[in-house]
MIMI-44208 format. One record per residue (C-alpha): residue in one letter; x, y, z. Coordinates in steps of 0.1 Angstrom, whole numbers, padded with zeros to 4 digits, always signed. Example, Ala and Ser with C-alpha at 12.3 -4.5 7.8 and 13.67 -1.06 7.14 Angstrom:
2
A+0123-0045+0078;S+0137-0011+0071;
// end
This chain:
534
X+1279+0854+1366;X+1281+0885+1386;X+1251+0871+1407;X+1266+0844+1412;X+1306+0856+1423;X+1285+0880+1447;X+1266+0856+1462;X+1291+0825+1469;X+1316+0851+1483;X+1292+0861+1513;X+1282+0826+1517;X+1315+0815+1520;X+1322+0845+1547;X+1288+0840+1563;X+1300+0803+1564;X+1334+0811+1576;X+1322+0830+1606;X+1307+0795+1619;X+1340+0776+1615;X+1365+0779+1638;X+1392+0771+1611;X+1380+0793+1581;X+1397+0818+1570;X+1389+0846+1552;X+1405+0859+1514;X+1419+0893+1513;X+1394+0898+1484;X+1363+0886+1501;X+1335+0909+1509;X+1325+0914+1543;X+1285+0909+1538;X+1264+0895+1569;X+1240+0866+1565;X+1212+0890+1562;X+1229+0909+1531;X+1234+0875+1517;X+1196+0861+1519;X+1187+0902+1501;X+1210+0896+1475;X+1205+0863+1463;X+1170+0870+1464;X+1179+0903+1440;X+1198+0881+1418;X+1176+0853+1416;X+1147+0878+1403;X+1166+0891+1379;X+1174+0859+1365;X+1137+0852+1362;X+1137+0883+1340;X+1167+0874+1318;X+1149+0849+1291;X+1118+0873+1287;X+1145+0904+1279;X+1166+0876+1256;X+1135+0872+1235;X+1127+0905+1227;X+1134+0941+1231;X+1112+0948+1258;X+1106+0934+1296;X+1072+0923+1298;X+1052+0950+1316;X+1028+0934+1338;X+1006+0964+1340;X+1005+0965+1301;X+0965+0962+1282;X+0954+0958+1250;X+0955+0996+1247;X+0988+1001+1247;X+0994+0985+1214;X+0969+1004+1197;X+0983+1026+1168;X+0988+1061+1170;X+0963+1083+1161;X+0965+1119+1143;X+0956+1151+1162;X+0923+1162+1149;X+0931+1189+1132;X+0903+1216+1139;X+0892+1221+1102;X+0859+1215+1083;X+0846+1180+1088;X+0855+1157+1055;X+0859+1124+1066;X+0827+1108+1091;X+0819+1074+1107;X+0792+1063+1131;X+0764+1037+1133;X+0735+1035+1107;X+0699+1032+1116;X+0668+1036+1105;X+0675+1080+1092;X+0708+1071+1077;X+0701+1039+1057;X+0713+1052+1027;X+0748+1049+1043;X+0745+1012+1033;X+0759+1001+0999;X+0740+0985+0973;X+0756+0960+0951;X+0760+0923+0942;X+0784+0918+0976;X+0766+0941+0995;X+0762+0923+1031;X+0756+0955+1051;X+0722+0965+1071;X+0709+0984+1099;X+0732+0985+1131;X+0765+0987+1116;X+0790+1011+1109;X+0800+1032+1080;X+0827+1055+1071;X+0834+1074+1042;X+0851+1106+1030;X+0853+1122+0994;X+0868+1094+0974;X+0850+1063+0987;X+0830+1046+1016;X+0829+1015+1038;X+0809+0991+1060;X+0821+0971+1091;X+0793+0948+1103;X+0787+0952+1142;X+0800+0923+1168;X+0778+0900+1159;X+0786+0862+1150;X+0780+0849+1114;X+0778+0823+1093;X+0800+0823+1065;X+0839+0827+1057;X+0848+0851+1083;X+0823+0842+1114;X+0826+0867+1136;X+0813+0905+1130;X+0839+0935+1134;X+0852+0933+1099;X+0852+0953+1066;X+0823+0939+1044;X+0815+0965+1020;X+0836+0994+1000;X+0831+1014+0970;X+0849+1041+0952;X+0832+1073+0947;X+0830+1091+0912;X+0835+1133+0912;X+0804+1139+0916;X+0797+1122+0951;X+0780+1088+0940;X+0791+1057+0939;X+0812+1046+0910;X+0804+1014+0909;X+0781+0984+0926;X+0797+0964+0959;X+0816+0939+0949;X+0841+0935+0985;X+0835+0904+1004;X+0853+0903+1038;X+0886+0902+1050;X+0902+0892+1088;X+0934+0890+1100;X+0942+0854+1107;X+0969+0832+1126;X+0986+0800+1133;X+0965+0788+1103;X+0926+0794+1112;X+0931+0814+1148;X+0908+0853+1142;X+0898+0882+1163;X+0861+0872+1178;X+0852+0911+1181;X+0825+0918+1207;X+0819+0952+1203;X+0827+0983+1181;X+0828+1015+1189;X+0831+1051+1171;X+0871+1064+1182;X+0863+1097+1164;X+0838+1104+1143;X+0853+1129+1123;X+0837+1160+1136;X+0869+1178+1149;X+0884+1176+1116;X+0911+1151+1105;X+0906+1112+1105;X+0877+1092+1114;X+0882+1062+1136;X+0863+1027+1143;X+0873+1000+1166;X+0867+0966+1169;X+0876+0946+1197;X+0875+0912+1213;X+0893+0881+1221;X+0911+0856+1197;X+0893+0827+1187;X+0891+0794+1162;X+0872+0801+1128;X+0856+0768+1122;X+0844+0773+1087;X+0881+0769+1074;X+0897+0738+1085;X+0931+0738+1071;X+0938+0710+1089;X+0907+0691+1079;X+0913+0690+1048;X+0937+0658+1056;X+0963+0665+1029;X+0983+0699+1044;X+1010+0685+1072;X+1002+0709+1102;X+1021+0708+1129;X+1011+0711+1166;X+1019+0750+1174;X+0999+0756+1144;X+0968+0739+1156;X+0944+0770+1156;X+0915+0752+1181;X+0943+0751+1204;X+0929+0782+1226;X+0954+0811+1241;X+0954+0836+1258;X+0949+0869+1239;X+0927+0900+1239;X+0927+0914+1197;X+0915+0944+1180;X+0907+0958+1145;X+0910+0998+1142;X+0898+1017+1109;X+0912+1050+1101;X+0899+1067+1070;X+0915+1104+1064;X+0903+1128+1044;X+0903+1127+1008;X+0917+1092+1008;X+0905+1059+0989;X+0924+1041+1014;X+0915+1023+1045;X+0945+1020+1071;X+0935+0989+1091;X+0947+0981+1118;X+0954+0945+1135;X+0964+0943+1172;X+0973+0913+1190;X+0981+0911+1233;X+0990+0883+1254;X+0974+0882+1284;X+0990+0846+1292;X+1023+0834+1301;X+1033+0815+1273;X+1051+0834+1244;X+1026+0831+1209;X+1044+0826+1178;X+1031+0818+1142;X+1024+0828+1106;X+1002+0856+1103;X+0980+0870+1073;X+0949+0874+1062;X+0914+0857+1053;X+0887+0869+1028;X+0855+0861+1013;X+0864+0875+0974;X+0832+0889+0971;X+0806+0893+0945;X+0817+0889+0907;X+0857+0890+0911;X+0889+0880+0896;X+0919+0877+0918;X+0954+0896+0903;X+0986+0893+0920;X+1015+0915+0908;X+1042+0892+0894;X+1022+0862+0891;X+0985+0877+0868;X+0954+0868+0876;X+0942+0836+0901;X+0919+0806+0890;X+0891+0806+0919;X+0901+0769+0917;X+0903+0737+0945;X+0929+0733+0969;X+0947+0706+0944;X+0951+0735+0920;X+0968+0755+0947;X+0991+0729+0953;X+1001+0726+0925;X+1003+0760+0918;X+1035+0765+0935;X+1054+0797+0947;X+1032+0826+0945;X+1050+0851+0963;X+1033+0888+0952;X+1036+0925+0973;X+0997+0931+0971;X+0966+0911+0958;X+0936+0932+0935;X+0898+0919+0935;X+0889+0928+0902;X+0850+0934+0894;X+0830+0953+0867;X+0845+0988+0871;X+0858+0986+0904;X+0890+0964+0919;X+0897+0964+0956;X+0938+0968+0966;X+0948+0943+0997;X+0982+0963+1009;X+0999+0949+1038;X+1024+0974+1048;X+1057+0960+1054;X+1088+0981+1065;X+1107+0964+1032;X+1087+0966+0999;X+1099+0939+0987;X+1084+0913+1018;X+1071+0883+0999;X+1038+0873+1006;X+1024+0837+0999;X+0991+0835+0983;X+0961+0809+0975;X+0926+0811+0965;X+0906+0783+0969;X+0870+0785+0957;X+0867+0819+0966;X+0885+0815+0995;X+0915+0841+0999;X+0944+0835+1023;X+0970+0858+1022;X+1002+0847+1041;X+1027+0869+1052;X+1069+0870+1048;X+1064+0841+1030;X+1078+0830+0998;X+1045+0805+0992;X+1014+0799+1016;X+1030+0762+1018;X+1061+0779+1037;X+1036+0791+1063;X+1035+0756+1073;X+1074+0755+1080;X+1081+0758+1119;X+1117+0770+1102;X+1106+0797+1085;X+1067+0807+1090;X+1074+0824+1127;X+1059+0861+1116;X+1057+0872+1150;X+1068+0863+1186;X+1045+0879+1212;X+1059+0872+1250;X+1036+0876+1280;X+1019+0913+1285;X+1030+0922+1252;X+1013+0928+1219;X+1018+0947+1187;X+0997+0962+1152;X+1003+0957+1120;X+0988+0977+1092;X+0971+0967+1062;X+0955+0994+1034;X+0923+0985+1019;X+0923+1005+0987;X+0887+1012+0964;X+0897+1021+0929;X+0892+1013+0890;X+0917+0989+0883;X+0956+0973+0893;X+0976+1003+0877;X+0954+1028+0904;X+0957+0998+0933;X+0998+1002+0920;X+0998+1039+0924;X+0985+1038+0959;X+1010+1011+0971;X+1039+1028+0955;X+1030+1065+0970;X+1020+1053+1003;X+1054+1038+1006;X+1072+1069+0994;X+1082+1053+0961;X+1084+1074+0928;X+1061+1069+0901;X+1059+1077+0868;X+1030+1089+0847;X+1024+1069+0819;X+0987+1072+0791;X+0978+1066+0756;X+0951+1051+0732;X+0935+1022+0721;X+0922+1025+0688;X+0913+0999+0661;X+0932+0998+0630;X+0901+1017+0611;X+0896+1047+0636;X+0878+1049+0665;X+0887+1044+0701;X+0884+1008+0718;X+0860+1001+0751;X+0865+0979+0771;X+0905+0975+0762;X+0928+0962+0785;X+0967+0973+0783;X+0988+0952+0805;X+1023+0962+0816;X+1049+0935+0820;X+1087+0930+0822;X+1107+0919+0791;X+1126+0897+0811;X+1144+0880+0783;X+1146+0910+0763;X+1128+0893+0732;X+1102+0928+0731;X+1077+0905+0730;X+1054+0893+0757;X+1059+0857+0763;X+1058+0833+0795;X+1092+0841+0807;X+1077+0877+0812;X+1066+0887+0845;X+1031+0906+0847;X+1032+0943+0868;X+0998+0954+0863;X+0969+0965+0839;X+0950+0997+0831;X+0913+0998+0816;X+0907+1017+0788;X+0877+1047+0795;X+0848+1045+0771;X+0865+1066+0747;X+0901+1042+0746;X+0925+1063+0763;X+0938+1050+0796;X+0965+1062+0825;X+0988+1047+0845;X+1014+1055+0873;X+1041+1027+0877;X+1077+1029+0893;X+1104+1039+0863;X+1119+1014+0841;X+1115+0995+0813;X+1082+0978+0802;X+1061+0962+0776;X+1032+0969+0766;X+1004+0955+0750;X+0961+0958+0747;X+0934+0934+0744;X+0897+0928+0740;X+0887+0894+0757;X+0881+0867+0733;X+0885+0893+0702;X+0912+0916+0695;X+0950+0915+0708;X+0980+0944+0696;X+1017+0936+0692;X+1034+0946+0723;X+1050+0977+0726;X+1081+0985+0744;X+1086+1019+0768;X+1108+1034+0788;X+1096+1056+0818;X+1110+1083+0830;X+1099+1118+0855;X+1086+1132+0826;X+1056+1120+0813;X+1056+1086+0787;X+1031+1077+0761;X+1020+1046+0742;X+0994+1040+0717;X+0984+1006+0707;X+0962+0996+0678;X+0935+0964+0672;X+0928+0948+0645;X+0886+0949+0642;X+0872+0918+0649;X+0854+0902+0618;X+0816+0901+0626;X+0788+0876+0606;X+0753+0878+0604;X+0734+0843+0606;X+0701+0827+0601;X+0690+0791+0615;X+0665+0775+0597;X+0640+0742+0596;X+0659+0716+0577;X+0625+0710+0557;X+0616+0747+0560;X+0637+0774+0548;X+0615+0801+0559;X+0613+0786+0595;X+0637+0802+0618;X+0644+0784+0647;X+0665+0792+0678;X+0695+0771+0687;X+0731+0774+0695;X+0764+0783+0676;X+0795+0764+0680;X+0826+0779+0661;X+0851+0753+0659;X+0892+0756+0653;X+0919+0767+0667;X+0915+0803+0686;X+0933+0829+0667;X+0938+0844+0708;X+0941+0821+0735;X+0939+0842+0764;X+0966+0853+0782;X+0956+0847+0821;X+0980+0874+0832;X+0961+0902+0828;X+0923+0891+0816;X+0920+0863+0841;X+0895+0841+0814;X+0901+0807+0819;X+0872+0795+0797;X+0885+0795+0764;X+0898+0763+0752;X+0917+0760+0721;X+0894+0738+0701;X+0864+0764+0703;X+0864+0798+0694;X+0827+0809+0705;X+0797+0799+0714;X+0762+0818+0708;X+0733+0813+0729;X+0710+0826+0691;X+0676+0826+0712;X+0656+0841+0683;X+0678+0820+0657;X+0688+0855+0633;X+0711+0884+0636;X+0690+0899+0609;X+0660+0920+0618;X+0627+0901+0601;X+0605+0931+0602;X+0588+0917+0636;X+0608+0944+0658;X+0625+0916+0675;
// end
């Protein structure tokens, strides 16, 4: 408006100066034609400017890169070397993690400290979930003494966009390789790109509206950065988006994963995830959860995105393995809402990171400790045993901690799930939650359930033993119907009702049905030893 008074007073006196009958307001500014022409052309170029400054904080820089939306590093700090990255060949191959998942090999990068160690695959394409190389494919946690504690189990995981848009990294390179002390560094980067192997919108059934059309190309450089500090089980990942074109980019963000080898997905609030079809996730409904946990045989991956509000929903769905992960979303369906699904707005020559931690650990209630402490937020120590009834510690217990919603001190369906802890060999277990009230209760899959147990955290340390009843076992013998002395291999079928339906929340066992209580595969027909060393 100022523009715009400015201007039409000078034209009216550049005017008036033309016509022998103008005249001139006492409030008119004297400017000459030439003043006019600069001024207009000052105004109209900072009208050009106004909807780009509307939009956002920030006036596009034209002279901005990819670069300068990188996150900021730590100093190194000059001390003993303790966390290290760099490529692996041929003299390092033991840098490589074995395992069921493992999809590491020569010519890509590791990193790895005290507590755990990683791969990211080099910038090659792929076949598979995630096509393009770049990404996190392997991760273990480490045990005291310096091996690994467990077999790869982590698939891969890749930011994603506007429902199947990725980073197509071309290269990766080693930041810092930890040698002046502090954090080690990798970096991935590329340019966006449409992952073909999931086609949301091919599956026919999921509206998708045309800004979300991810083989719709842009124009945007990306990049993935790794920082692993010292003495951390924790990954800080990094995902950077910048617009090199002119047209503002909006959408959902999250993530996408392969699960990985032999997994069970567990999200806080909602227990653990059938690996089921895209029907089941349909009808699965609101999912919304702060974190998601890959639970394998003694080891569970933590997927952390790290909002500024702990409490950001995130909408979830696994489909045959599949992970997407959905952020500020109350269910992955929202994500498909033009209304609400608009995670980011990225205007031309801008960009910006956002940071998700990639935890290695035992089980949920260590994945929960790391979220709450690397988000500031007080935890409280909680342990105990499981024993049975007649003595003697339980392995392979589970205790899961839940909220007595209704207040009944007894786990039922109106209770919502927190976590889990696995027992050590010896039954005693440990825990770290934030303070409040809980319930508590253990289980053997399949065998052995307590009553639940209710407890009150507090600073100081709280404790909870739970007790299972032994499980009844029974020795057997198949036989020839004409030969009593033949025995003959076959298979068991114990029929009835289940005296323990499981409880999906915290064993994630979907295979027991109500009319069967076991089956057993009795290959050499006997439980009873026949004198043949069998």
């Amino acid at each position: 408006l100022v523009c715009f008074h400015l201007i039409s007073r000078g034209t009216r006196r550049s005017l008036g100066e033309k016509g022998a009958k103008s005249r001139l307001s006492p409030l008119s500014p004297m400017y000459s034609p030439r003043m006019t022409r600069s001024l207009s052309c000052l105004c109209i170029a900072l009208a050009a400017l106004l909807p780009l400054s509307c939009d956002g904080d920030d006036i596009s820089d034209h002279n901005a890169t990819l670069d300068d939306f990188f996150p900021e590093l730590p100093l190194p700090t000059g001390e003993a070397q303790t966390s290290f990255a760099g490529a692996i060949g041929t003299a390092n191959a033991d840098e490589l993690i074995p395992g069921p998942a493992s999809s590491g090999v020569l010519g890509d990068y590791f990193m790895r400290n005290s507590k755990a160690r990683f791969v990211v695959q080099a910038a090659v394409p792929l076949v598979g979930v995630v096509p393009s190389g770049g990404n996190l494919v392997d991760a273990v946690p480490l045990a005291a003494d310096g091996s690994d504690a467990s077999p790869d189990h982590f698939g891969e995981t890749s930011f994603t966009y506007q429902m199947g848009r990725d980073c197509t990294h071309q290269s990766v390179e080693v930041v810092r390789d930890g040698s002046e002390g502090g954090v080690s560094v990798l970096r991935a980067r590329g340019v966006t790109g449409y992952n073909e192997f999931v086609n949301i919108r091919g599956f026919g059934i999921l509206p998708i509206q045309n800004s979300l059309v991810p083989d719709l190309p842009d124009s945007a450089e990306c990049a993935t950065t790794y920082v692993l500090e010292p003495d951390s089980a924790t990954l800080k990942t990094y995902f950077t988006i910048f617009n090199t074109g002119t047209d503002p980019i909006t959408g959902p963000m999250g993530l996408l994963s392969d699960t990985g080898g032999e997994v069970a997905v567990f999200q806080p609030r909602t227990g653990f995830t059938r690996l089921g079809e895209i029907a089941d996730a349909i009808d699965g409904g609101d999912s919304p959860t702060p974190y998601m946990v890959w639970q394998g045989p003694d080891v569970a991956y933590g997927i952390m995105p790290k909002h500024e509000d702990i409490n950001t929903p995130i909408g979830s769905v696994v489909l045959l393995g599949v992970s997407v992960f959905m952020f500020n979303v109350e269910s992955f369906l929202d994500a498909l809402r033009p209304e609400v699904n608009k995670f980011f707005a990225i205007n031309s020559r801008q960009g910006f990171s956002f940071e998700v931690d990639i935890f290695a650990g035992r089980d949920a209630a260590e994945v929960e400790k790391e979220f709450l402490t690397l988000r500031d937020v007080e935890t409280a120590p909680l342990s105990g045993m499981v024993s049975w009834n007649d003595g003697g510690g339980v392995a392979g217990a589970r205790v899961g901690i839940f909220e007595d919603t209704n207040g009944s001190g007894d786990v039922d369906d109106d209770d919502i799930v927190v976590s889990y802890v696995n027992c050590q060999a010896d039954g005693s277990y440990e825990a770290a939650i934030a303070p409040g009230d809980y319930l508590l209760r253990a289980e053997v899959v399949g065998k052995a359930r307590s009553s639940a147990v209710s407890l009150s955290t507090a600073n100081a340390e709280s404790s909870a033993n739970l007790s299972l009843d032994r499980p009844v076992s029974y020795d057997f013998r198949i036989v020839d119907d004409g030969n009593a002395d033949a025995i003959i291999p076959a298979r068991i079928t114990v029929i009835g009702s289940h005296p323990l339906p499981t409880y999906s929340s915290t064993l994630g066992d979907f295979d027991i049905y109500y009319v069967f209580v076991t089956t057993v595969i009795a290959k050499r027909g006997t439980t009873t030893d026949i004198g043949n060393g069998a």
